[in-house]
PLY file of the C-alpha trace (Angstrom):
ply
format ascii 1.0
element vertex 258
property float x
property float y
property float z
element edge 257
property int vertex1
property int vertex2
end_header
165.16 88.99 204.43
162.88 89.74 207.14
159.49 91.49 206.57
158.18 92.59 209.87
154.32 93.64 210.31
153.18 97.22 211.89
153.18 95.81 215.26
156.44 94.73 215.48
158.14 97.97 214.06
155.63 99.98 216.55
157.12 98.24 219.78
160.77 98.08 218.84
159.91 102.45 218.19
158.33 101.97 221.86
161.56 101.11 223.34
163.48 103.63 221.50
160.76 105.89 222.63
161.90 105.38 227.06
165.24 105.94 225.94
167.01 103.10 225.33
169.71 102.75 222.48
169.64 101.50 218.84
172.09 99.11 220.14
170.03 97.61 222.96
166.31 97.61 220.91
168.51 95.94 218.23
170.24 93.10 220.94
166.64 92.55 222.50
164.64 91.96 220.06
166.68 90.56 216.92
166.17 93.77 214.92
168.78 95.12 212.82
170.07 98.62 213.92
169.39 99.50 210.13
166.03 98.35 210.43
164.96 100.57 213.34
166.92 103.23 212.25
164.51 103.12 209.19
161.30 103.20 211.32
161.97 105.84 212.94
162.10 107.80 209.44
159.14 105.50 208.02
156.91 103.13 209.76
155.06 101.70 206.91
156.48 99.00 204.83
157.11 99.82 201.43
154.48 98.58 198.63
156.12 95.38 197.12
156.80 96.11 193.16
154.30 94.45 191.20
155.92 91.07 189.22
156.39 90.81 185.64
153.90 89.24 183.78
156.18 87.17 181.70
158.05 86.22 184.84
155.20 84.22 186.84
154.96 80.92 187.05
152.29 81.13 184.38
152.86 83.85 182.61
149.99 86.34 181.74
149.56 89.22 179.27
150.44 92.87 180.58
147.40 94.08 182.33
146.70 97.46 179.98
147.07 95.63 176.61
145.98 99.00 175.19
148.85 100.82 176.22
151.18 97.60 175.49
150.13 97.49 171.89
150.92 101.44 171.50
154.42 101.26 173.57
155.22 98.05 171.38
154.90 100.30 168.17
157.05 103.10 169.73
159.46 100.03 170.40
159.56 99.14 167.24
160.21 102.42 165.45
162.16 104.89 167.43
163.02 102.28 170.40
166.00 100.64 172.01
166.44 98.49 174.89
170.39 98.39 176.79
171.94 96.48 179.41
172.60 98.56 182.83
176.60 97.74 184.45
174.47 96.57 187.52
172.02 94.70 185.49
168.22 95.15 184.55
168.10 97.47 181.20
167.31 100.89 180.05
164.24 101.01 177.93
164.59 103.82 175.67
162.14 105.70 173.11
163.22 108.87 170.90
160.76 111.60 170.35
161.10 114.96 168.71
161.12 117.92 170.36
158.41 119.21 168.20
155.72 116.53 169.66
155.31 117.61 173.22
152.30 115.72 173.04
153.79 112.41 171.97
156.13 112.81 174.64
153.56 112.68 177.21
152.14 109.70 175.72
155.34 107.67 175.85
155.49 108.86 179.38
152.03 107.69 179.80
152.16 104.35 178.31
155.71 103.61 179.57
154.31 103.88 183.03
150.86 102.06 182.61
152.64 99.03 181.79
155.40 99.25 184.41
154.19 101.44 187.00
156.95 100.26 189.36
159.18 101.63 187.47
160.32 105.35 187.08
160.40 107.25 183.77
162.57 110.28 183.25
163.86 112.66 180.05
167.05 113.03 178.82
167.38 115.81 176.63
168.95 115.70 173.69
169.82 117.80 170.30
166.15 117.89 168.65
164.99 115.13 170.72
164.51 113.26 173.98
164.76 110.28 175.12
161.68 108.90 177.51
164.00 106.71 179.39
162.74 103.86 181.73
164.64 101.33 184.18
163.75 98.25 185.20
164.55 94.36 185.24
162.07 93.23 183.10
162.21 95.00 179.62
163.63 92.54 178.06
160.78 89.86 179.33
158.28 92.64 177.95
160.17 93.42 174.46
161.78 89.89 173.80
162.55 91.71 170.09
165.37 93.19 171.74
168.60 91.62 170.64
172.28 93.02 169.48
172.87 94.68 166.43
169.96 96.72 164.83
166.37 95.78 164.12
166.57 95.66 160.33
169.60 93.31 160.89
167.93 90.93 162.87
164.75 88.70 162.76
161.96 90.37 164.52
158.61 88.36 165.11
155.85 88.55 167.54
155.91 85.96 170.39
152.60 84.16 170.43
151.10 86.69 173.37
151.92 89.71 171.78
150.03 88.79 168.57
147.22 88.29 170.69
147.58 91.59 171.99
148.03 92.98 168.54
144.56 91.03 167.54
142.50 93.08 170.09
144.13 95.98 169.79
145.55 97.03 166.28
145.15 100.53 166.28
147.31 100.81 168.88
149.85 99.27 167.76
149.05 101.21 164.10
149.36 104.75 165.78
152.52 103.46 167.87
154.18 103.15 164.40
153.17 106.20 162.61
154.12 108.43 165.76
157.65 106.37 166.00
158.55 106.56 162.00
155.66 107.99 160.22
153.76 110.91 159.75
150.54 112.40 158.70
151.07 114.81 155.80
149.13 117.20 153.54
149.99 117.02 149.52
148.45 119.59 146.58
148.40 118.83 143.61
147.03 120.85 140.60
144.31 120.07 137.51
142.56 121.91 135.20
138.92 122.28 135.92
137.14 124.41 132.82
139.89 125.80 131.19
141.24 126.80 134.75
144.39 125.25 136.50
142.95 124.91 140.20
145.13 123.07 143.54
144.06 120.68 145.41
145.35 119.67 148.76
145.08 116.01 150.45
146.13 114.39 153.05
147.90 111.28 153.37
150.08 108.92 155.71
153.15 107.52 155.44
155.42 105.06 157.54
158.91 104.16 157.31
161.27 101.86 158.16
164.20 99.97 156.99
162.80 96.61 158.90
161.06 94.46 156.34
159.75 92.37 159.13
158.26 95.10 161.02
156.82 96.93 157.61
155.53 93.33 156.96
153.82 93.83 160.74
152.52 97.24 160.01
151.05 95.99 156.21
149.58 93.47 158.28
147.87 95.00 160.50
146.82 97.77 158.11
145.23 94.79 156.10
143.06 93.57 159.07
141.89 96.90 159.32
140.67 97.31 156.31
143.39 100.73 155.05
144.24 100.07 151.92
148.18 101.04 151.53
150.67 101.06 148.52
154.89 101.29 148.76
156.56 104.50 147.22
159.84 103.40 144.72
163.03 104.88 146.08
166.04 104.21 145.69
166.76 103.58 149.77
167.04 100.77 151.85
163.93 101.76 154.10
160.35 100.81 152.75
157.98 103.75 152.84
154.39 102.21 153.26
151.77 105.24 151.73
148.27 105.43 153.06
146.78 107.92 150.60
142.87 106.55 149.51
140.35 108.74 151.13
138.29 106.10 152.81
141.37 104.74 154.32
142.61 108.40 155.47
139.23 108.83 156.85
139.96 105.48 159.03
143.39 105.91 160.12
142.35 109.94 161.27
139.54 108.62 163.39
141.86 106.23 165.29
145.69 108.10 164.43
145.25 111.86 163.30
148.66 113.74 163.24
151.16 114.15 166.04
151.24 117.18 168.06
0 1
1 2
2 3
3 4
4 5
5 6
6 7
7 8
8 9
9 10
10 11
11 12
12 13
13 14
14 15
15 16
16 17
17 18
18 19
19 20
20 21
21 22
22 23
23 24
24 25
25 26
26 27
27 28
28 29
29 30
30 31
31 32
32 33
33 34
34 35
35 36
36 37
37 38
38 39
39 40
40 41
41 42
42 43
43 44
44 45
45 46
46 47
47 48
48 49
49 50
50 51
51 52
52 53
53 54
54 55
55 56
56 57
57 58
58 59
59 60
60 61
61 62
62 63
63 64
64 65
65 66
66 67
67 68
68 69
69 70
70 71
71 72
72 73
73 74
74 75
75 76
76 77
77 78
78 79
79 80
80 81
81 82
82 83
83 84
84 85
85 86
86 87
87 88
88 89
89 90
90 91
91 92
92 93
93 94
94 95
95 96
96 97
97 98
98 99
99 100
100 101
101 102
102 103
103 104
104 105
105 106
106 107
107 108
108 109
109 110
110 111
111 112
112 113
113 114
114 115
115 116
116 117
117 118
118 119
119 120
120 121
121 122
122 123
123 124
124 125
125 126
126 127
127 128
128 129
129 130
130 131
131 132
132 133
133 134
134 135
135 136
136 137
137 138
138 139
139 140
140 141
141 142
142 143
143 144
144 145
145 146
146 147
147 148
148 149
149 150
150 151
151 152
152 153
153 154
154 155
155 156
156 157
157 158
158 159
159 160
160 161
161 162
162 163
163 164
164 165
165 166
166 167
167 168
168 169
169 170
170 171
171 172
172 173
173 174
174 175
175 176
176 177
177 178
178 179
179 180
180 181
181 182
182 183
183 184
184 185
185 186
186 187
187 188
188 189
189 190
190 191
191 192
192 193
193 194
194 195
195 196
196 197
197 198
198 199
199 200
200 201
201 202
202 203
203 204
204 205
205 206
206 207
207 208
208 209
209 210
210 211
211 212
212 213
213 214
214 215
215 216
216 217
217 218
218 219
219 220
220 221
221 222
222 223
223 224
224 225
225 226
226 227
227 228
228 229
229 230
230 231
231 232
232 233
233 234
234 235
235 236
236 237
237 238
238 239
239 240
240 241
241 242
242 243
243 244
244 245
245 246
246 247
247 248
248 249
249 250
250 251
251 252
252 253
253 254
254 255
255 256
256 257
């Protein structure tokens, strides 16, 4: 494919411009009819998509790892990555209707690390999906595989867990706004002779993944957030963050969703 500079695509619009055909520009001057038929709409080449990290010849990290960490932990909870007929994939994140302001933050991150490529909403019942295509999710999110996450090994590639290293709490509050929550619980005692409530509030994460609770424990444990499991009787491992000190940490960097 030919690119041609400014100058050319000026003087093959010159000729057009005395009056001569698309036909004869084209025969003259080796230009595609197509081509000059373009110019004439748009002069200025179009900006060359920026290549995938993971694609170069030496490969490199994504250049916000801040947003990376934070889409990664959407990813990983509420996340899905599928093949398009005419190939490159659909990157796809669920988010409740309820958090508008989650929503924009997908958006956000989504395009930060790809800006090339276009994100869009498709509604659905109680939800939307923040919907992204491009050729190079799966270079991004090499997690993705067939079959769902809890059935399937999921592990950090050596470049993510660097990511993850410098920036946990992204990758923390990526997590808890995919498949956890920040909650308030009462409780009651009896303070002289008088039954009084108290309310506190706590987080919790879920997720039927045992490698990707193991990631979460983790990186609460590097932080410092002390965290306990709940017993139920499900599948899915609830991880509770309840202590206040801990609480105190993961409001200053989480806080609810909104």
């Amino acid at each position: 494919m030919h690119m041609y500079d400014i100058g050319v695509r000026k003087q093959a619009l010159a000729l057009i411009a005395t009056g001569r055909s698309l036909n004869s520009v084209s025969k003259e001057t080796g230009i595609s009819r197509a081509a000059i038929r373009a110019w004439q709409v748009r002069i200025e080449p179009l900006p060359r998509a920026a290549p995938c990290p993971r694609c170069r010849t030496q490969p490199t990290e994504p250049v916000d790892t801040a947003a990376y960490a934070y889409l990664l932990g959407l990813y990983l909870g509420d996340g899905c990555i599928s093949a398009h007929p005419r190939g490159g994939h659909h990157l796809r994140i669920a988010c409740a209707d309820a958090w508008p302001g989650l929503i924009d933050a997908c958006r956000t991150a989504i395009t930060s690390v790809r800006p090339e490529d276009k994100v869009y909403i498709l509604q659905k019942q109680g939800c939307v999906m923040v919907t992204s295509y491009g050729r190079h999710w799966t270079c991004l999110f090499p997690q993705h595989g067939p079959g769902r996450k809890h059935r399937r090994t999921i592990a950090l590639e050596d470049w993510q867990q660097r990511i993850v290293d410098t920036r946990p709490w992204e990758l923390v509050r990526g997590l808890v706004h995919s498949d956890g929550c920040r909650v308030t619980n009462w409780t009651t005692r009896v303070v002289g002779g008088e039954r009084k409530r108290y309310e506190y509030p706590r987080y919790f994460f879920t997720n039927t993944s045992t490698d990707i609770v193991q990631l979460y424990t983790d990186t609460l444990d590097g932080l410092g957030v002390a965290w306990r499991t709940l017993r139920q009787s499900r599948a899915a491992v609830t991880v509770s963050v309840a202590r206040r000190e801990s609480v105190a940490l993961m409001d200053a960097h989480i806080g609810p969703k909104y």
